[in-house]
C-alpha angles and dihedrals in degrees: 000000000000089000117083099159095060122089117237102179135351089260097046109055083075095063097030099039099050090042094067095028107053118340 
């Protein structure tokens, strides 16, 4: 789970993408 910027599920890349983006 090194990998915040990929999509896991539809539902996810909303949790994991703006993490590592802009928190």
């Amino acid at each position: 789970m090194s990998t915040g910027t990929q999509a896991v599920a539809p539902g996810l890349p909303q949790f994991y993408q703006p993490i590592e983006q802009s928190t």
